[in-house]
Every structure is written in C-alpha cells, then in structure tokens.
FIVO-947441 format. One line per 3 residues: their letters; for each residue x, y, z of N, C-alpha, C. Coordinates in steps of 0.001 Angstrom, whole numbers, plus 500000, padded with zeros to 6 digits. Example, Ala and Ser with C-alpha at 12.3 -4.5 7.8 and 13.67 -1.06 7.14 Angstrom:
AS = 513190,494310,507800,512300,495500,507800,513200,496700,507800 ~ 512850,497750,507080,513670,498940,507140,512900,500030,507870
END
This chain:
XXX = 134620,569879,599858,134465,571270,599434,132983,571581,599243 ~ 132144,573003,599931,131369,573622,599332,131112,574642,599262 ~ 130086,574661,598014,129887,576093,597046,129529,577264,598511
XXX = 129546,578249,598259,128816,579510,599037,128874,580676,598165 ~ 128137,581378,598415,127647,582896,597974,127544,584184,598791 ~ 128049,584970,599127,127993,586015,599616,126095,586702,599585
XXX = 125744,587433,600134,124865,587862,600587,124118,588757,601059 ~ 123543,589596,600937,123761,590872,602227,122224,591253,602239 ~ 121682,590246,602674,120288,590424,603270,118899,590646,602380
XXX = 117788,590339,602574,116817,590927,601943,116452,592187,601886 ~ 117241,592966,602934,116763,594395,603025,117275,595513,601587 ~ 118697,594790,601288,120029,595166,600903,120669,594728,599475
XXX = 119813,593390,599291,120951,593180,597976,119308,592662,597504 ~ 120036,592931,596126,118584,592666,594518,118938,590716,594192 ~ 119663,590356,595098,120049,588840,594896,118783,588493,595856
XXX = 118231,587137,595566,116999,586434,596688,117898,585177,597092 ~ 117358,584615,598443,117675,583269,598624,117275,582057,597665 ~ 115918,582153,597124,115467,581223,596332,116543,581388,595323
XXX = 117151,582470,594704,117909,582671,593304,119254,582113,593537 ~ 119543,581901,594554,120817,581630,594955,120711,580013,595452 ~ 119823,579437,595593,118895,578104,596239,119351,577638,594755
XXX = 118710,577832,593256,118781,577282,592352,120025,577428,591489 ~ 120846,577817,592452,122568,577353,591460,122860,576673,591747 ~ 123158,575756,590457,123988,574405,590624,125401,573951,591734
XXX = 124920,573309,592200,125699,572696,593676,125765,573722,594716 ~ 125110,574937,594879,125179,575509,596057,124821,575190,597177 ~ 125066,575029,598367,125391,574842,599452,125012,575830,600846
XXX = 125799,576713,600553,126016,577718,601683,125605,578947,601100 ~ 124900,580044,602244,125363,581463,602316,126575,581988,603236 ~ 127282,582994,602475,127894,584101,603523,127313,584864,603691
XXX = 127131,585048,605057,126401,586834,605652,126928,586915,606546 ~ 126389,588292,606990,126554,589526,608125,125261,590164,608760 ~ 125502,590488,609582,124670,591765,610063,125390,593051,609691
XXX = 124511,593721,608889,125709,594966,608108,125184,596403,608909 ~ 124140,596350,609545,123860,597557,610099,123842,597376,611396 ~ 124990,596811,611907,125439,596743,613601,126606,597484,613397
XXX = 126807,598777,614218,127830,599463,613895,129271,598604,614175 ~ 130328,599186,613749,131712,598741,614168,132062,598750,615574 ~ 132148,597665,616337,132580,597455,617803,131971,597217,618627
XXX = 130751,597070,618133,129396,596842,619121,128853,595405,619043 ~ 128183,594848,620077,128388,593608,620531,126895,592915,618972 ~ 127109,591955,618430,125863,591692,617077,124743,591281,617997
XXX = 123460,592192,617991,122600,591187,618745,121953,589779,618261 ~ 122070,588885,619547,121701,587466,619236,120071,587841,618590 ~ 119198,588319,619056,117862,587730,618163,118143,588128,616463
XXX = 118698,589238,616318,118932,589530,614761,120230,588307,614107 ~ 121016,587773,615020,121660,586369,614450,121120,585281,614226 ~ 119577,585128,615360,118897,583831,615175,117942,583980,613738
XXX = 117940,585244,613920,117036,585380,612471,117295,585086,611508 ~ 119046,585524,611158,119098,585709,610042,119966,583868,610024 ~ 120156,583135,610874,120040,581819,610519,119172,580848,610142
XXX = 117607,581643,610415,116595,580673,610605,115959,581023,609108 ~ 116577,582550,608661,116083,582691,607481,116421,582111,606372 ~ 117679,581666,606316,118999,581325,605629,118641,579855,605317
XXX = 118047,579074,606475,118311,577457,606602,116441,577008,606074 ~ 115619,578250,606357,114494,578394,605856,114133,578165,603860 ~ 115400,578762,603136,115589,578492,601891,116491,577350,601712
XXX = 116405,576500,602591,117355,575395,602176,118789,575378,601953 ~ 119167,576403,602474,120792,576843,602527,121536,576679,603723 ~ 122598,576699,604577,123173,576850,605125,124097,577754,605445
XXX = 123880,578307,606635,125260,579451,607233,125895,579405,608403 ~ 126935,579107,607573,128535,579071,608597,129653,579776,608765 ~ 129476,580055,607476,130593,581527,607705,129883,583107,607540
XXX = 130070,583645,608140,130007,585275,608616,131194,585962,607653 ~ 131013,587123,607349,131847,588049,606189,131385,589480,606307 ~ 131508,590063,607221,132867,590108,607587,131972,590445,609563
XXX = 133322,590045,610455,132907,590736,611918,133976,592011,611860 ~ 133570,593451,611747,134376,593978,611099,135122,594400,612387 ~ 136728,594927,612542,137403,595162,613772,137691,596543,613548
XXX = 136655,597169,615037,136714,598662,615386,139002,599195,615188 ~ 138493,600059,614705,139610,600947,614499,140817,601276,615698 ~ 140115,601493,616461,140583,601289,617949,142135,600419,617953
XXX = 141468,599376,617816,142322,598244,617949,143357,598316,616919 ~ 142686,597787,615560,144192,598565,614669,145261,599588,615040 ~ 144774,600867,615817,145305,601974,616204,146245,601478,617435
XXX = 145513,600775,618278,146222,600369,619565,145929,601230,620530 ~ 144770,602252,620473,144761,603015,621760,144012,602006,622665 ~ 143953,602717,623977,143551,602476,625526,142201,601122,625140
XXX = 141166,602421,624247,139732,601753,624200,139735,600407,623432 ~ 140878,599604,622903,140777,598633,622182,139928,597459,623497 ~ 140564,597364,624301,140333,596048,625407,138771,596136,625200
XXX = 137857,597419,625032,136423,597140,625472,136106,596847,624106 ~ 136710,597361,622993,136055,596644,621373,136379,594995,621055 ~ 137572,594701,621551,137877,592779,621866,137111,592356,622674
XXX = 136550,593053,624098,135598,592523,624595,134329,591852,623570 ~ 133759,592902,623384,132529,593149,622482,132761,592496,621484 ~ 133986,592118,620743,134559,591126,619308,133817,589502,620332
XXX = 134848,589652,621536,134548,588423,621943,133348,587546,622215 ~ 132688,588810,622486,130891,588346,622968,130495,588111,621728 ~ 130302,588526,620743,130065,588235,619354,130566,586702,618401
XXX = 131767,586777,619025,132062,585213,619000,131534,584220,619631 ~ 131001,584458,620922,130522,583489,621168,128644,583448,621006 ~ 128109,584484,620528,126459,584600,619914,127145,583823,618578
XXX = 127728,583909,617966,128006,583147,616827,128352,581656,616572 ~ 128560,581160,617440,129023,579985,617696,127753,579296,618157 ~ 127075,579906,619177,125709,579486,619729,124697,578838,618280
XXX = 124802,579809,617050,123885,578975,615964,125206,578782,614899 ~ 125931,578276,615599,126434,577446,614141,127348,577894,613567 ~ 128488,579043,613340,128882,579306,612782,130467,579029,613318
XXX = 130732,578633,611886,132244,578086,611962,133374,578552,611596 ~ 133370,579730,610779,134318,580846,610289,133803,582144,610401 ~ 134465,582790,611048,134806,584089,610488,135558,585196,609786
XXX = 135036,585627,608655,135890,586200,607902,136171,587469,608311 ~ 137669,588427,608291,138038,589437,608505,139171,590019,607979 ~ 139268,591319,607795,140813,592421,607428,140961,592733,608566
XXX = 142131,593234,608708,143326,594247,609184,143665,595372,608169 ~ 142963,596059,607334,142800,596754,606608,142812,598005,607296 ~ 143648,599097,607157,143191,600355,608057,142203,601413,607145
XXX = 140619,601614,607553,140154,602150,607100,139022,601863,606046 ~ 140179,601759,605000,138991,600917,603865,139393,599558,604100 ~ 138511,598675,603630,138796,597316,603039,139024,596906,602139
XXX = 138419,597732,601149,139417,596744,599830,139268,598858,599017 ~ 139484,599306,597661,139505,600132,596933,139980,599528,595651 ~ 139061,600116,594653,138928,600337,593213,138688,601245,593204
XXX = 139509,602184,592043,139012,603518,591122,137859,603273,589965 ~ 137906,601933,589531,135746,602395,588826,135054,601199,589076 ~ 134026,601087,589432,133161,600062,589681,132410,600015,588344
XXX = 132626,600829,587312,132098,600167,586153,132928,600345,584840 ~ 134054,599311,584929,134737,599103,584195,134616,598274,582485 ~ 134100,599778,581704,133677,598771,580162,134492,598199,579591
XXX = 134265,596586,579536,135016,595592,578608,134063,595601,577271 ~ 135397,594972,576447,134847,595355,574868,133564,594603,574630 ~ 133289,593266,575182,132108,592479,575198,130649,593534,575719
XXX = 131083,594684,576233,129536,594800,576798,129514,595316,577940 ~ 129949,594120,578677,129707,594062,580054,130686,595030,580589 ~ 130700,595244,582012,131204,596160,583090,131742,595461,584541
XXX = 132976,595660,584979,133428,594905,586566,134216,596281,587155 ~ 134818,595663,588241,135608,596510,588908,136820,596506,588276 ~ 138046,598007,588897,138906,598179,588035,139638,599042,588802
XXX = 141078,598660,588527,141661,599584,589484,142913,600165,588542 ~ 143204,601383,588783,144194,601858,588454,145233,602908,589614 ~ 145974,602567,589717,147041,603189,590515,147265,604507,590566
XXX = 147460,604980,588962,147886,606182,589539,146657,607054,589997 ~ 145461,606510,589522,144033,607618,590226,143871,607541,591634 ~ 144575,606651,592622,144598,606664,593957,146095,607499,594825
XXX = 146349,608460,594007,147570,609398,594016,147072,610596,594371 ~ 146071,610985,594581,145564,612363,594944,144812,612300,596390 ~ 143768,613137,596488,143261,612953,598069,142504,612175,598199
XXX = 142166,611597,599572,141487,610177,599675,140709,610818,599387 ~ 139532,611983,600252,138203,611968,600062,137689,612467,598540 ~ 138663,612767,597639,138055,613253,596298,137765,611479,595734
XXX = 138598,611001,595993,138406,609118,595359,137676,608480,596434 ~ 137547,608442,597250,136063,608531,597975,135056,608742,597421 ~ 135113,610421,597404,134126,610629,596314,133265,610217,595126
XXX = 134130,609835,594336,134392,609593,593365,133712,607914,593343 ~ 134026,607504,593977,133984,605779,593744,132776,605668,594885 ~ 132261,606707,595562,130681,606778,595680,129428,607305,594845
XXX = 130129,607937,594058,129171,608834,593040,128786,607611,591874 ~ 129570,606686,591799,129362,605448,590749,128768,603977,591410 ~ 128312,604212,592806,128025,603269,593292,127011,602709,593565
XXX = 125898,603152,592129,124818,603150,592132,123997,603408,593458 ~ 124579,604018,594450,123891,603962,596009,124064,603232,596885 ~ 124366,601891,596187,124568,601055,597295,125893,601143,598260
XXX = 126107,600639,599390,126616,600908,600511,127687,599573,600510 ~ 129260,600151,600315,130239,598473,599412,130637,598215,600758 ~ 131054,597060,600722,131817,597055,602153,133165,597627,602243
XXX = 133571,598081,603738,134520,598712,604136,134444,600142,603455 ~ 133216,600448,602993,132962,602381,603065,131560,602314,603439 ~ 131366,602100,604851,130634,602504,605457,130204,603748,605208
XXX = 129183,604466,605420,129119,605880,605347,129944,606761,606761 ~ 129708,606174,607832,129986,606397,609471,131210,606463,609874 ~ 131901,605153,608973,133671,605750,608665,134228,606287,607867
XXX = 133556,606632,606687,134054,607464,605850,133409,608797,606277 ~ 132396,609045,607000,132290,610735,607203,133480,610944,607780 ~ 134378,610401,608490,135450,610929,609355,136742,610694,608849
XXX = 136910,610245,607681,137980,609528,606485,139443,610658,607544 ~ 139191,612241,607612,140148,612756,608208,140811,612740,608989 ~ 139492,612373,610119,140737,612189,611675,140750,610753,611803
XXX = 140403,609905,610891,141333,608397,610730,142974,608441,610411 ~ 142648,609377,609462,144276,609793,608808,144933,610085,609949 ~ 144533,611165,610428,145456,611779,611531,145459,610724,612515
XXX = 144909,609592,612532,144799,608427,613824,145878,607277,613626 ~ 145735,607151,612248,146815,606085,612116,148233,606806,611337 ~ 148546,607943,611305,149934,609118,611504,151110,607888,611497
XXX = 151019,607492,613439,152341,606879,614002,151916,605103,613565 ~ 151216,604921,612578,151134,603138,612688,151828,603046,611723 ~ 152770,602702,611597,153619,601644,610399,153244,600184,610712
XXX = 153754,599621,609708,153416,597971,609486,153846,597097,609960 ~ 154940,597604,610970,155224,597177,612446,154550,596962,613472 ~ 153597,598573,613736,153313,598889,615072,151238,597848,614354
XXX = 151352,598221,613421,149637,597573,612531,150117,595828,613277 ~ 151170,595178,613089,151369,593721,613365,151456,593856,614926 ~ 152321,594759,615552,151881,594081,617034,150504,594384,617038
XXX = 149666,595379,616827,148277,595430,617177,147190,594507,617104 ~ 147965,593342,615990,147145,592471,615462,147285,591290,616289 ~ 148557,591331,616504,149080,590024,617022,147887,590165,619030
XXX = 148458,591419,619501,147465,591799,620469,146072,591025,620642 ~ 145598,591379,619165,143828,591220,618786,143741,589254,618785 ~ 144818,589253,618393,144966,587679,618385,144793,587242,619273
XXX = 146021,587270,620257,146108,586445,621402,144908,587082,622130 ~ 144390,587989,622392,143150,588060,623314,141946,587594,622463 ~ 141886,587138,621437,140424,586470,621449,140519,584649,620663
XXX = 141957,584005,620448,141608,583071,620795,141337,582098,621971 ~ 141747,582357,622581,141293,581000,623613,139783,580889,623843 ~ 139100,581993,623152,137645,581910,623152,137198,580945,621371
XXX = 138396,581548,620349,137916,580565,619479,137946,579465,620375 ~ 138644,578826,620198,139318,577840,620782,138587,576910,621178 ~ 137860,577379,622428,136688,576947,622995,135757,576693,622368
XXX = 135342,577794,621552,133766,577831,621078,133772,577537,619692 ~ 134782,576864,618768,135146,576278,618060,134801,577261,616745 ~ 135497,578443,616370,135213,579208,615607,136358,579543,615577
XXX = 136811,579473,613578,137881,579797,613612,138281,581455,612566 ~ 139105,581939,612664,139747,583092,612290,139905,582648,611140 ~ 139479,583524,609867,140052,583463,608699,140618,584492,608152
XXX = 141448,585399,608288,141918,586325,607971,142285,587052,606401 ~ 141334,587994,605679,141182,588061,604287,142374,589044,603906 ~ 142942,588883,602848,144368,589387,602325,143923,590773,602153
XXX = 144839,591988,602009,144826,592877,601934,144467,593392,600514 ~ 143775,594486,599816,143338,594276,598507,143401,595780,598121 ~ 144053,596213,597169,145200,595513,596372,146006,595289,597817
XXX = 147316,594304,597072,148475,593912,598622,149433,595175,598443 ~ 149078,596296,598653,150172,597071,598527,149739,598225,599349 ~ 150352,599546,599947,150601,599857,600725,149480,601466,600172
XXX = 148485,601804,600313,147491,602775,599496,147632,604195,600466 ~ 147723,605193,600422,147634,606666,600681,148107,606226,602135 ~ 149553,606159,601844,150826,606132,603128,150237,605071,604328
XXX = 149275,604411,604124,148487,603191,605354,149484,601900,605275 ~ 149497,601403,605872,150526,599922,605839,149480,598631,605541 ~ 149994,597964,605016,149326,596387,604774,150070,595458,605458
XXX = 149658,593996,606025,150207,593264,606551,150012,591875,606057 ~ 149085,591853,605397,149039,590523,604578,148534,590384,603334 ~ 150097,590664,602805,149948,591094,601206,151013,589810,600272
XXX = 151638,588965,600993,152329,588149,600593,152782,586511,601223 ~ 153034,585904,600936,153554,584621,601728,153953,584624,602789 ~ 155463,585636,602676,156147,586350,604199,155311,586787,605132
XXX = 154070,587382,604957,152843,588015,605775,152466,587058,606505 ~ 152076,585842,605340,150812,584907,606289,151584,584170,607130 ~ 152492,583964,606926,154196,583092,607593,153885,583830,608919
XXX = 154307,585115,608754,154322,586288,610273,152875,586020,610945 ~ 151817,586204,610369,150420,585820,611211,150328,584956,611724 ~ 150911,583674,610916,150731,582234,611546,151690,581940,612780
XXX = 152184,582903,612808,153069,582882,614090,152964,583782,615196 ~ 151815,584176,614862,151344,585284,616304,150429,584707,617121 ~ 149913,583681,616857,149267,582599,617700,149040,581202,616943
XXX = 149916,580153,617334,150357,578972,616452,149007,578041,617071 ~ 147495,577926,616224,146612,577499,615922,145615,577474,614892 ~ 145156,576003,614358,144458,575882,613661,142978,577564,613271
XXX = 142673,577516,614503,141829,578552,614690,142506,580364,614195 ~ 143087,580206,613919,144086,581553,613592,144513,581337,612108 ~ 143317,581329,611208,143732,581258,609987,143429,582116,608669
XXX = 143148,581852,607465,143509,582399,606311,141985,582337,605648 ~ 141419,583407,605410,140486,583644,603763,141792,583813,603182 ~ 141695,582838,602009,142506,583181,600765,141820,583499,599455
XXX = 142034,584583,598892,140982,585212,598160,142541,585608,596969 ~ 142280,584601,595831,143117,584543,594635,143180,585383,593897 ~ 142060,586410,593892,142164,587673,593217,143272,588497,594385
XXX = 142842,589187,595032,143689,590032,596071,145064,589434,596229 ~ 145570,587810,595837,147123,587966,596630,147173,588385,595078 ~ 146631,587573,593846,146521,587223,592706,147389,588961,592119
XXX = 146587,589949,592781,146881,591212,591984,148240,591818,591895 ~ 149184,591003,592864,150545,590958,592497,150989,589547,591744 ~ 151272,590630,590691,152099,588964,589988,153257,588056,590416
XXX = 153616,588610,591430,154709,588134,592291,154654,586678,593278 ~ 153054,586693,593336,152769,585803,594334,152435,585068,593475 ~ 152861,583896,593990,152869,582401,593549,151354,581957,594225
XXX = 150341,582125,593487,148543,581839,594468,148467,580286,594489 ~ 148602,580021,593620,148508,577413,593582,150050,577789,594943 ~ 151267,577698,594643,151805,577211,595981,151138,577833,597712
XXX = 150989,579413,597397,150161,579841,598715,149128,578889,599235 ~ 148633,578703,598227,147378,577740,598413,147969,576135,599583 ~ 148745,575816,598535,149293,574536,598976,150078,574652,600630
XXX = 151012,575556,600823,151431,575625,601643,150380,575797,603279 ~ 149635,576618,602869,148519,576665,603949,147452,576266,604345 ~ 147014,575620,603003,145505,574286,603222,146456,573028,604100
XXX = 148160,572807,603374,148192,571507,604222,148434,571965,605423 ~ 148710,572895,605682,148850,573207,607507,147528,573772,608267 ~ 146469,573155,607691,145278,573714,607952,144672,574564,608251
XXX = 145618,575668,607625,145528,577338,608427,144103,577302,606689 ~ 143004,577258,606486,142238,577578,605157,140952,576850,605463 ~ 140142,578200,605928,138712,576942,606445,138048,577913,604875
XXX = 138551,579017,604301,137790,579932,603394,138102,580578,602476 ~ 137407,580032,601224,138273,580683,599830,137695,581384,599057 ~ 138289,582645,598024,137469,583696,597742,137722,583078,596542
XXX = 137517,582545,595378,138075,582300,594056,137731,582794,592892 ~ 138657,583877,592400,137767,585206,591382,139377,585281,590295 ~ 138994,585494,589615,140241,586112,588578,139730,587676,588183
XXX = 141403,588132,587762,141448,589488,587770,142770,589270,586036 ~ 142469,590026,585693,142672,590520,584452,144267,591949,584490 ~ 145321,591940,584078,146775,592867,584518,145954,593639,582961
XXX = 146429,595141,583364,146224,596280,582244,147328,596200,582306 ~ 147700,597807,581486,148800,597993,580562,150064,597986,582129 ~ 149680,599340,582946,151036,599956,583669,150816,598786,584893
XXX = 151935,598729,585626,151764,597711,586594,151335,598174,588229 ~ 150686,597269,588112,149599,597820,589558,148264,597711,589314 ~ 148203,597690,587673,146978,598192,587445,145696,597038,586797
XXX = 144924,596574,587187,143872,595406,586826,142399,595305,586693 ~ 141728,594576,586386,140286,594398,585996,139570,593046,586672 ~ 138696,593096,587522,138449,592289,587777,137888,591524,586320
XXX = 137721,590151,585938,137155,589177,584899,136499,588217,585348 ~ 135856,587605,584038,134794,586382,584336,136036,585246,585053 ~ 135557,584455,585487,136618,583512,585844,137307,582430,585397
XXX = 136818,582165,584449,137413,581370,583798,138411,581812,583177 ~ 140011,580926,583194,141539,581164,582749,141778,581799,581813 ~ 141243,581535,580616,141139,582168,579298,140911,584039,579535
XXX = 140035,583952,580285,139516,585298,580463,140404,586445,581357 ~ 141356,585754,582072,141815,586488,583402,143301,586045,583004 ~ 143858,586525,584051,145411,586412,584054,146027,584934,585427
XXX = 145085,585079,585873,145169,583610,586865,145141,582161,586192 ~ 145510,581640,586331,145181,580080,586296,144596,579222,587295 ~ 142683,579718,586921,141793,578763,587827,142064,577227,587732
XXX = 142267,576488,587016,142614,575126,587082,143797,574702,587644 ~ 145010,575474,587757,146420,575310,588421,145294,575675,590331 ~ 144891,576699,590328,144118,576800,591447,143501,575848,592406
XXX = 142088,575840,591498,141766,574611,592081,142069,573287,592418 ~ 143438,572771,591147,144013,571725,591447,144639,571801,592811 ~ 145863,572675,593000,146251,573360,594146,145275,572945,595535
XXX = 143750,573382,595556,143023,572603,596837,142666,571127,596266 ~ 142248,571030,595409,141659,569880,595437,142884,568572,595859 ~ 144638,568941,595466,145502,567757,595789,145929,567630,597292
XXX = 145373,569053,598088,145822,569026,599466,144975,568918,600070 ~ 143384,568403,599428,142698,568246,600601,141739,569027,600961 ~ 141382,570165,600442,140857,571090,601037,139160,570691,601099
XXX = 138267,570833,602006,138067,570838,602654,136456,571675,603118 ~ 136504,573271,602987,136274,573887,603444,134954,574747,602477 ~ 135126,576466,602501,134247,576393,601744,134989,577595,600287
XXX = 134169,577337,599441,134881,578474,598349,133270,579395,597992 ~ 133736,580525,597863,132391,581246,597257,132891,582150,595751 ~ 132672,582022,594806,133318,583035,593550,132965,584360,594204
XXX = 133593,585429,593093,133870,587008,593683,134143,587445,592938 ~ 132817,588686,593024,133495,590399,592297,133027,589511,590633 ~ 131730,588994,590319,131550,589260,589444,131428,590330,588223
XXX = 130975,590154,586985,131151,591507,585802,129010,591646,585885 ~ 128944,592965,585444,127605,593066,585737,127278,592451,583824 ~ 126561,591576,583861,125972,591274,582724,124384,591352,582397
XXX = 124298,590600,581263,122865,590668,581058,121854,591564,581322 ~ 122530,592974,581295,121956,594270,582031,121179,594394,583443 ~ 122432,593293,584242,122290,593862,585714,122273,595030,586137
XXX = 121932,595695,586910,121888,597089,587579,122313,596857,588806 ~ 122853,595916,589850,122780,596136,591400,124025,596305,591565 ~ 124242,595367,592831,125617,596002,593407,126985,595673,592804
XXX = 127746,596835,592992,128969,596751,591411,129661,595160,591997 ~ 129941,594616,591227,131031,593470,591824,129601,592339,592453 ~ 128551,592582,592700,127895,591522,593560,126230,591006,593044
XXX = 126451,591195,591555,124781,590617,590594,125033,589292,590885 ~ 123905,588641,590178,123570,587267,590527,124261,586450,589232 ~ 123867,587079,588121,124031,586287,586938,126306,585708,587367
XXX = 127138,586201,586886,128152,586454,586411,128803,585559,587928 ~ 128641,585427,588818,129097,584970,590363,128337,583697,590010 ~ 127069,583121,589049,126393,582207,589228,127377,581400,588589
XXX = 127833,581978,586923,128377,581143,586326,129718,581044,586930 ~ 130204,581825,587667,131577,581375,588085,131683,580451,589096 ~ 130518,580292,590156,130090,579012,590856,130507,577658,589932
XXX = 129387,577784,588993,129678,576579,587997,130655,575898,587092 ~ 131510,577544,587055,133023,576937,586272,133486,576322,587168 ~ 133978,576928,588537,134474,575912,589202,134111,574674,590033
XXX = 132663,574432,589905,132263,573017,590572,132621,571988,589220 ~ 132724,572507,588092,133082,572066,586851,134590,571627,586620 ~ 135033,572240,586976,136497,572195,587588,137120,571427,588438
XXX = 136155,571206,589667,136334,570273,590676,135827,569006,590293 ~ 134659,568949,590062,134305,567273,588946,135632,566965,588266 ~ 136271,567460,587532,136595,567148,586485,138280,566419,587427
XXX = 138820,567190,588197,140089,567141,588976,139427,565505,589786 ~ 138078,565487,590377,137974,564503,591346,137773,563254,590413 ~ 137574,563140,589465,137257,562233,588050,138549,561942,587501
X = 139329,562423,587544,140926,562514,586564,141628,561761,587417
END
C-alpha cells in the first residue's frame, strides 16, 4: 500500500509539492491536466511536464484523477466514436510516462454535488455538507448557489464550460435512464480496453456521489449490485474500481469493509478514496468529517482492516478534508486536515501489519 494526495497543479491549488513531500509516509501524487477541455486528446508535452515536475519533488505519479468522459458518450449519440477515439489516444500519452490508473465517473453532468461547502461544526472548523431536500428545486439556482460559496475556485465536475450549458444537458440526457446510461458505458468499455490492456493502464471507476439518483439523472454505481453489473461488461483486471468509502459510505445500506473485500480479492481495486462522512438528522442527509471513527459514522479500522486482510496492494489517498487552522483554499481540498488523515491511516495500517 501507498499514501497519495490529490493535487491540482501549481497554477491552481494553495497546496505545494514540497508541503505534500513532508507528510509522513507519502508517496504519490494524484493529478490531471484540468484545463484540457472535455474530449480532447491531453497534450503529451504538458503530461511530460507535469511528470517531471511531480518526480522533481521527490514524489511519484501514477494515477491521473480524473480523464474526464465527454458527454457524448454518456448520451450515446453518433459523435461518441471520435471522443473514445481521443479517450484512447490519451491512454496511450499516459502510459508512455508511467501511469498506471486512471480514475473516472459515469456521472451525468456533475460529478459529485453538495449543498454547502462550508459546513460549521461546533469545533470551529468547516467541511462539505449535503442536504437533500435543498437539491429539490432548480439545478441552476443550486448551481448557483454552491458557486457563490466556492471561494472561486473551480471544484471538479463544475467546470464553468459545462455548467454554462447545465440546460441543454438536461434536455440531452431526457431519454437516458439507467439502462440506456449502462449500455453506454458498457459501449465506452469494450472500445477502449484492449488498448488498456496493451498499454497496461487500468480503469478505476469512482462511485457515484451521493449513490442516489439527483434532479431525475440516473446513477449506475451506487451499490454492490452496480459494481457486480460493471464487472461484467468487460471481465478484466483492467476494468476496475476507485472505491471511495465516503460516496458508497453515504448510504447506510452499503456494507463498505465487505465491498471492499469482495473486490480487492478479485483484483478489480488498483484505487482508494478513504474519507469518513458524518449521517445528520433526515436521511440522505451528511457531513463530510475528520477521519478518524470516533468522528464519522464509518468505521476506518473495520476499513482498513478490510484491505489490509485481502491484500491490497495499491494506492489510498484521504478525501474531502474539514478546512482547519484557518485554511482559506479549496472547500474539501486544504493541506492541514487531508495531512492528518494521511497519518491516521498509515497509523492504522502499522498497527493492523504489527497485530
């Protein structure tokens, strides 16, 4: 197992490589190229860069977060074949320096949604926070809304470029139910592994967040039954799972230590998101928290035991920290609060590999 950290460039995030260099047992970055539009091929010199920059602070990058998949394709019209093209060429500039996962949704539209990115807990501090019934009215007023608090910064999956058009997305995905969303996927599948395959890069596919079904859009991997159905739309190692314990976590329904178990031993798990989230009063409704058990409604130690008895392997990065110590940057992504949750769980893992 190793540590990683999410990332999003020197241009972009108030986090440094050196700051992220000096957490205990870190390992890896996750990045992206975040200003290559959706569907367009990543250019290789801006990939060599941002590897040479990465391995320059003594870090390593192997997994990518996210290669995001043009709309097109979700939708299933005509123009998908030339955006899988362009997915595909990108897979293989990626593979060329090194990279061994890629992380991605099937998300239509947004990628993940919270109603406040600055959610006051009684301690002080502030995280993300979602409540249900405030995502009951029109998208673009909660759009709105959950840009006006976003200190500016630019979250993933609300692009500005897809959200200017939030409307005729709606009207685009009308006829997709969570039927017609799975053949589309299954589609996206089979045409771009045999290039994993080859070029030894595998699919990690990130759970739907919340797992439930948001302003009439369908979800497809929101439960066990889901990842069961994915893993069977192309039966390979390379066709696998980000499992991110907050997102299945936010239904209490899902069993996250057996998910875990069931799919690290079938080696579908090169990538793990490991964050706890906190249940409010009405149901649906949650807080992201520090990570440690006490604090959240998860059980990080049933968790981590969960990889650590099957083996795993791969890499874990914490998530969706609380802004502390009077952080100001990006909601869900300061340095402090993601540092210490690094450390609970390498703390965690000592302790399981020692026992």
């Amino acid at each position: 197992m190793e540590m990683g950290f999410r990332w999003y460039g020197s241009k972009d995030d108030d986090v440094t490589l050196p700051q992220i260099r000096q957490i205990p047992g870190m390992k890896q970055v996750v990045g992206a190229l975040f200003d290559v539009p959706v569907g367009e091929v990543w250019p290789e010199a801006e990939v060599k860069a941002l590897k040479e920059q990465v391995e320059a602070a003594g870090l390593k990058l192997e997994i990518i977060e996210s290669v995001n998949i043009h709309d097109d394709i979700k939708i299933g019209l005509p123009s998908r074949d030339k955006y899988i093209a362009n997915y595909i060429e990108t897979i293989k500039i990626l593979a060329k320096y090194g990279i061994k996962t890629i992380c991605y949704n099937f998300m239509p539209i947004f990628d993940w949604v919270r109603t406040d990115l600055h959610y006051k807990l009684p301690d002080g501090s502030t995280d993300l926070a979602f409540q249900h019934k405030l995502v009951e009215g029109d998208p673009e007023d909660i759009i709105k809304s959950v840009q006006d608090n976003s200190r500016g910064f630019v979250l993933p999956g609300w692009e500005p470029e897809r959200l200017a058009e939030v409307r005729r997305l709606f009207k685009a995905y009308e006829d997709v139910d969570a039927e017609k969303l799975a053949e589309n996927m299954s589609y996206f599948l089979n045409a771009i592994m045999p290039t994993c395959e080859k070029y030894d890069v595998r699919m990690a596919m990130h759970p739907d967040d919340p797992p439930r079904s948001l302003f009439g859009l369908p979800r497809i991997y929101k439960n066990v039954e889901d990842m069961r159905a994915i893993a069977n739309m192309y039966d390979s190692p390379y066709n696998g799972f980000t499992i991110c314990t907050g997102s299945l976590g936010e239904n209490p329904d899902n069993d996250v230590p057996a998910i875990i178990r069931e799919f690290v031993k079938a080696d579908k798990v090169p990538f793990m998101h490991v964050r706890n989230i906190k249940f409010m009063g009405n149901e649906g409704d949650f807080h992201e928290a520090a990570h440690l058990s006490s604090e959240g409604s998860l059980d990080m130690y049933e968790i981590m035991k969960a990889l650590h008895d099957t083996g795993f392997n791969g890499v874990i990065r914490p998530d969706h920290g609380r802004d502390i110590w009077g952080e100001q940057g990006r909601p869900g992504y300061g340095l402090y609060d993601r540092a210490l949750g690094a450390t609970y769980l390498n703390g965690l893992w000592e302790a399981l590999e020692k026992a």
